[in-house]
VEXDREN-2710 file (C-alpha; in Angstrom, 1 decimal):
% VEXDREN-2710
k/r/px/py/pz
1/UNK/14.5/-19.6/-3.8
2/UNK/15.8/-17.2/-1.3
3/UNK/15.2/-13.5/-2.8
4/UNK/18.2/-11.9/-3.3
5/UNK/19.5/-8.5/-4.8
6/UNK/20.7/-10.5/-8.1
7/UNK/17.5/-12.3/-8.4
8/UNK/15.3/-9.4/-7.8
9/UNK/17.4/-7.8/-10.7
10/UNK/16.6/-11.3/-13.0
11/UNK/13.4/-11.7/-12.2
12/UNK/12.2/-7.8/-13.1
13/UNK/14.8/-7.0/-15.5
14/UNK/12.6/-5.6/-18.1
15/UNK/10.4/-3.9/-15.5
16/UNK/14.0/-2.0/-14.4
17/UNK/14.7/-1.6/-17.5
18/UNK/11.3/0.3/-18.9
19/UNK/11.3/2.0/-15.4
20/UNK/15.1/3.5/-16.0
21/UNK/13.9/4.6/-19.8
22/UNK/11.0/6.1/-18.3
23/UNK/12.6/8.1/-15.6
24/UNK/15.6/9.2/-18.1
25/UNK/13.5/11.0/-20.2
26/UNK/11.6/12.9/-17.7
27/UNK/14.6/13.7/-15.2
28/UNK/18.0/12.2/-14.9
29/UNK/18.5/13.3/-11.5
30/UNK/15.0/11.4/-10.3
31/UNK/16.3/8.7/-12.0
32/UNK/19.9/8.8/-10.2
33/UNK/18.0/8.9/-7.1
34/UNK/15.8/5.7/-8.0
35/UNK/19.5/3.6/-9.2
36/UNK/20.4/4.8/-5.6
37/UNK/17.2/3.3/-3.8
38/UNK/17.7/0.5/-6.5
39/UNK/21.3/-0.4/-5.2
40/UNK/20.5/0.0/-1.5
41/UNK/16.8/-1.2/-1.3
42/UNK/16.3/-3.0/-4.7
43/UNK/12.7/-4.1/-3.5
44/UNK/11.7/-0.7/-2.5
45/UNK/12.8/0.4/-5.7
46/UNK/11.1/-2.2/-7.9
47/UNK/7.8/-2.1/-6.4
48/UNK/8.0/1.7/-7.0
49/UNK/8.9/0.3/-10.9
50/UNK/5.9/-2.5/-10.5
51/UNK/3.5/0.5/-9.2
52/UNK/3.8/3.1/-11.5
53/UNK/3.3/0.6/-14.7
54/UNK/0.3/-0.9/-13.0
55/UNK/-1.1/3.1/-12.8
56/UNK/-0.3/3.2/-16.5
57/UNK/-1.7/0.1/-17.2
58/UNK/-5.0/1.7/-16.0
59/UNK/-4.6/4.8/-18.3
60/UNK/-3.8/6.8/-15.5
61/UNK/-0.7/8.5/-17.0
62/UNK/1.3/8.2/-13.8
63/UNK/4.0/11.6/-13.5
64/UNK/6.5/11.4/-10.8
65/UNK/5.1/13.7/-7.8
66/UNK/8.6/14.1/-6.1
67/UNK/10.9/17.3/-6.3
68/UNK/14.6/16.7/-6.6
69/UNK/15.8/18.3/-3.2
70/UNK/12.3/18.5/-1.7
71/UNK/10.8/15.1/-1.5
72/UNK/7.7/14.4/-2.0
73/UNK/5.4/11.4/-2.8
74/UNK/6.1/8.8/-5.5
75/UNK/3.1/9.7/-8.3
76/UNK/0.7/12.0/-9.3
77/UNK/-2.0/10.2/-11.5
78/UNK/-4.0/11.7/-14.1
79/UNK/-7.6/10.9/-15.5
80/UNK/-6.6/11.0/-19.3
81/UNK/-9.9/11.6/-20.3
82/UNK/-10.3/14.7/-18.4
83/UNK/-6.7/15.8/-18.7
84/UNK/-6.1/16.7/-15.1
85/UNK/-4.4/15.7/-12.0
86/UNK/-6.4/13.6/-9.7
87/UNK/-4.8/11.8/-7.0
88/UNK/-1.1/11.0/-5.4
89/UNK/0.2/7.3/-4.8
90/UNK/3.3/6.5/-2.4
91/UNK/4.5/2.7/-2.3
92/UNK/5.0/0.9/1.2
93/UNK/7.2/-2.3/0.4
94/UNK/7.0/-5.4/2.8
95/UNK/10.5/-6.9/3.6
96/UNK/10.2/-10.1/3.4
97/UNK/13.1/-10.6/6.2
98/UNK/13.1/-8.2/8.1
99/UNK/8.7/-9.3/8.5
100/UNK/10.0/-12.6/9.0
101/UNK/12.2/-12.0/11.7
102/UNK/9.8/-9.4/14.2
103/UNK/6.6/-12.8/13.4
104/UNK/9.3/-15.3/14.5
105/UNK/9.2/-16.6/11.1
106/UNK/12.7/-18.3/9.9
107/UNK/15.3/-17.0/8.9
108/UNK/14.1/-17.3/4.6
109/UNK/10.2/-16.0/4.0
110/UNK/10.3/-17.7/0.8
111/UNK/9.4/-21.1/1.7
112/UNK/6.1/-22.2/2.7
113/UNK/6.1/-22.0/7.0
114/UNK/3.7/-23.5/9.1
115/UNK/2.8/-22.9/12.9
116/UNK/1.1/-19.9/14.9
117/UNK/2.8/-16.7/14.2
118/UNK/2.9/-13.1/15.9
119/UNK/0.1/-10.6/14.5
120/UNK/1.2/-8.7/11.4
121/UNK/-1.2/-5.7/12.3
122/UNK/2.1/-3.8/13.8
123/UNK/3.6/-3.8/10.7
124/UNK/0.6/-2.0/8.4
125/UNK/0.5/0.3/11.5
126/UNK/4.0/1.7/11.3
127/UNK/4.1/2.0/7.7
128/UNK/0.7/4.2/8.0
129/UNK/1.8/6.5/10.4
130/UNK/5.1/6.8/8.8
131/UNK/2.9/8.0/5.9
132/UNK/0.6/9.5/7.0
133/UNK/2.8/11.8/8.8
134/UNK/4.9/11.9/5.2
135/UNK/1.6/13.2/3.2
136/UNK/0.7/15.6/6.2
137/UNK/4.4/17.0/6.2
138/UNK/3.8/17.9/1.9
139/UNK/0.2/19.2/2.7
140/UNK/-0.8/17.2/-0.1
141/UNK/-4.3/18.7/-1.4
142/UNK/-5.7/15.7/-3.7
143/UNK/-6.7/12.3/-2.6
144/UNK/-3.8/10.1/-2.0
145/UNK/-3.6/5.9/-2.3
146/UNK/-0.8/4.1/0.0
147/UNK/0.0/0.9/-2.1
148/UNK/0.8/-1.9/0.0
149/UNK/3.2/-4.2/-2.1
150/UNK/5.4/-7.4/-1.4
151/UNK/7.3/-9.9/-3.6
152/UNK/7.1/-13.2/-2.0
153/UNK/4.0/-15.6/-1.6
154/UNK/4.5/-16.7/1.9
155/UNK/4.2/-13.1/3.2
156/UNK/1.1/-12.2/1.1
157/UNK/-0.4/-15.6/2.4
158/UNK/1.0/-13.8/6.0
159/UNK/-0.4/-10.1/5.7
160/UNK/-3.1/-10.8/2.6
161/UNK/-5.4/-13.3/3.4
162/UNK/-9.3/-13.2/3.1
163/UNK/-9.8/-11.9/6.1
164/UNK/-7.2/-9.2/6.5
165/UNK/-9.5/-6.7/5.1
166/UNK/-12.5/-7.0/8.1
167/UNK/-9.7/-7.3/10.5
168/UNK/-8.1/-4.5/9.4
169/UNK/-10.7/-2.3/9.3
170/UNK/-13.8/-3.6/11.8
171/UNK/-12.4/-3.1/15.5
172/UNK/-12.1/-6.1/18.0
173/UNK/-13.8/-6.0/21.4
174/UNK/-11.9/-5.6/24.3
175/UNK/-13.6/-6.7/27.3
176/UNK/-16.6/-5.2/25.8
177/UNK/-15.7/-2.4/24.1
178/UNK/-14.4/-1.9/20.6
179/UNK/-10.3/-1.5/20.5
180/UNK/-9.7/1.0/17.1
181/UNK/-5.9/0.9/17.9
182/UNK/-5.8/-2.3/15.7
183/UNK/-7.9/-0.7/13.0
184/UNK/-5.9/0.6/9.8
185/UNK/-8.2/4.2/9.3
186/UNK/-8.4/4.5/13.3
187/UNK/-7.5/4.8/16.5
188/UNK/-8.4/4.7/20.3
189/UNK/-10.6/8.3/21.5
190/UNK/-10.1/10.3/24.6
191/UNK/-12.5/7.5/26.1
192/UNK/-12.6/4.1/26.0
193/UNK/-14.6/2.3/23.1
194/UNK/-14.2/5.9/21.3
195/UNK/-12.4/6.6/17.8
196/UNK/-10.8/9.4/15.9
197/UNK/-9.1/9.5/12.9
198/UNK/-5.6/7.7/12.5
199/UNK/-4.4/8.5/8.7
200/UNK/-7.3/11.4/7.3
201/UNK/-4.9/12.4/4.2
202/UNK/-4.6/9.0/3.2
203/UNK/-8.1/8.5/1.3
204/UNK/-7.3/5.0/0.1
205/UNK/-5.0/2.0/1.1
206/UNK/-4.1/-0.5/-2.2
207/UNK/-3.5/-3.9/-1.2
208/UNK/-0.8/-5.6/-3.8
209/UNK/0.3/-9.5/-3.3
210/UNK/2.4/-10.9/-4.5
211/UNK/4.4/-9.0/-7.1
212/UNK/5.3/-11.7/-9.8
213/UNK/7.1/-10.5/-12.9
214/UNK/5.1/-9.8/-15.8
215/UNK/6.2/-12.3/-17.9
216/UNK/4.9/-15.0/-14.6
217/UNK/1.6/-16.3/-16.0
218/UNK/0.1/-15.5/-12.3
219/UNK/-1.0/-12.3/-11.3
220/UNK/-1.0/-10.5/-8.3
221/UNK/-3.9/-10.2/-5.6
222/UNK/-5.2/-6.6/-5.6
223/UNK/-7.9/-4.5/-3.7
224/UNK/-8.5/-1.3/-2.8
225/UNK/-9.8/-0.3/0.5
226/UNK/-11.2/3.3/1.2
227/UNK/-11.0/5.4/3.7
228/UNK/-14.3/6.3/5.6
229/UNK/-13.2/8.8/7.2
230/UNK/-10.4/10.4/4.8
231/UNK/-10.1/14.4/4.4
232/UNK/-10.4/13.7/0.4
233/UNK/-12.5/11.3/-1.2
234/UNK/-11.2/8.7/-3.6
235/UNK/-13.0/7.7/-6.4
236/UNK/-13.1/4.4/-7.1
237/UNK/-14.9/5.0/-10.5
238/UNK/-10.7/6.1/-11.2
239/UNK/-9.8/2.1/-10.9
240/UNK/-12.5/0.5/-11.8
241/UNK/-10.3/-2.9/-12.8
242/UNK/-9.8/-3.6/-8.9
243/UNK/-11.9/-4.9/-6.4
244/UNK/-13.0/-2.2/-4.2
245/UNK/-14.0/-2.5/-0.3
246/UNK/-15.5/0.1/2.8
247/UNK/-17.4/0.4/5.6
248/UNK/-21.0/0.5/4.9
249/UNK/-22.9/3.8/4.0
250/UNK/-24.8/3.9/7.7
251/UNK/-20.9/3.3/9.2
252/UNK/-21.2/6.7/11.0
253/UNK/-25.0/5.8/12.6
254/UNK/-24.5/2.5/14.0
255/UNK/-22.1/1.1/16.8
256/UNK/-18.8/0.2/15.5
257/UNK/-19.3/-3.3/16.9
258/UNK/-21.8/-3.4/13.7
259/UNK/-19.4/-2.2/11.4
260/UNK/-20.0/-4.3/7.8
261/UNK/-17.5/-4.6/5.3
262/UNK/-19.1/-4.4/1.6
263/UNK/-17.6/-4.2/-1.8
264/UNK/-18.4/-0.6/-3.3
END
């Protein structure tokens, strides 16, 4: 089934509808702006929707983080337990066309494709410096997750396999020497096989595929992937419900060409 506007609207009709209740009774004019971003980009605007129920479902107590007029990121989460604010989220939605058209993909992403297609690492790359340089722009002072999310299964099989993690975070030699501008937290030094860091006010990067409806007896994929090198630490004791991955502890004392992925 090709994904539409109307079918997006059937399948998560009771998600748009709990996320529209939600937003009326904390501020009509966020919600105006959300039926805006609904009408123009509905999937942007139900993954935001999918997103902030998931935080809730977690006892997080998601609040939205923007200011009318201002902008600002899509959350604040709380730690109910201790009553306080403790990290920011912003959603990053993957198009499933617009993916399909730069990986030479056909024309529909929601049919199973077969064949070698073009890397997908440029995509995760421009999303992350768009928000990084977002989160810089609000000087956000509290940890801060970028949630990857995308609706349809041939994409997630595209940009979520096994092994996107490693690749996304362990740098591939280049005759010889390590290449970080491939790496999702990192990027190429002043000299070659050097690093410095690409995203430091993003501390985490949640991976979500695909996003069924939640009446769909199957559930999305999700991980979360920390930053080494991020300005603020995220806590993964805060989600402790998803599987959590990073470099290894000695990460900073070995050559990056021994970089290990491990689950924290």
């Amino acid at each position: 089934m090709t994904t539409t506007t109307s079918s997006i609207m059937e399948q998560h009709c009771r998600l748009i509808a709990e996320h529209r209740s939600w937003l009326k009774h904390i501020d009509p004019k966020l919600l105006a702006s959300w039926e805006g971003i609904l009408k123009s980009k509905p999937e942007s605007a139900v993954a935001e929707a999918w997103v902030r129920k998931l935080m809730a479902s977690y006892d997080l107590n998601p609040k939205p983080a923007e200011k009318q007029g201002k902008g600002g990121l899509d959350f604040i989460c709380t730690a109910c337990e201790k009553g306080k604010d403790i990290f920011y989220v912003e959603v990053a939605n993957f198009d499933a066309k617009a993916i399909g058209k730069k990986l030479g993909q056909p024309e529909h992403m929601d049919s199973c494709t077969s064949g070698p297609v073009t890397s997908p690492f440029p995509e995760f790359l421009v999303k992350r410096r768009k928000k990084q340089d977002q989160v810089a722009k609000h000087q956000i002072n509290r940890p801060t997750v970028l949630a990857f999310t995308c609706f349809q299964e041939v994409v997630s099989n595209l940009f979520f396999d096994d092994h996107l993690i490693t690749e996304l975070m362990i740098p591939q030699l280049n005759h010889g020497k390590p290449f970080f501008n491939r790496t999702l937290f990192f990027k190429e030094g002043n000299e070659r096989g050097s690093y410095t860091d690409a995203c430091p006010d993003i501390s985490a990067v949640m991976i979500c595929a695909p996003i069924w409806n939640y009446s769909s007896t199957q559930q999305p994929v999700i991980n979360l992937v920390l930053n080494p090198s991020a300005a603020r630490e995220f806590d993964p004791a805060w989600m402790p419900k998803i599987d959590c991955h990073k470099l290894s502890d000695t990460w900073r004392d070995i050559d990056p060409c021994q970089w290990q992925v491990c689950k924290d």
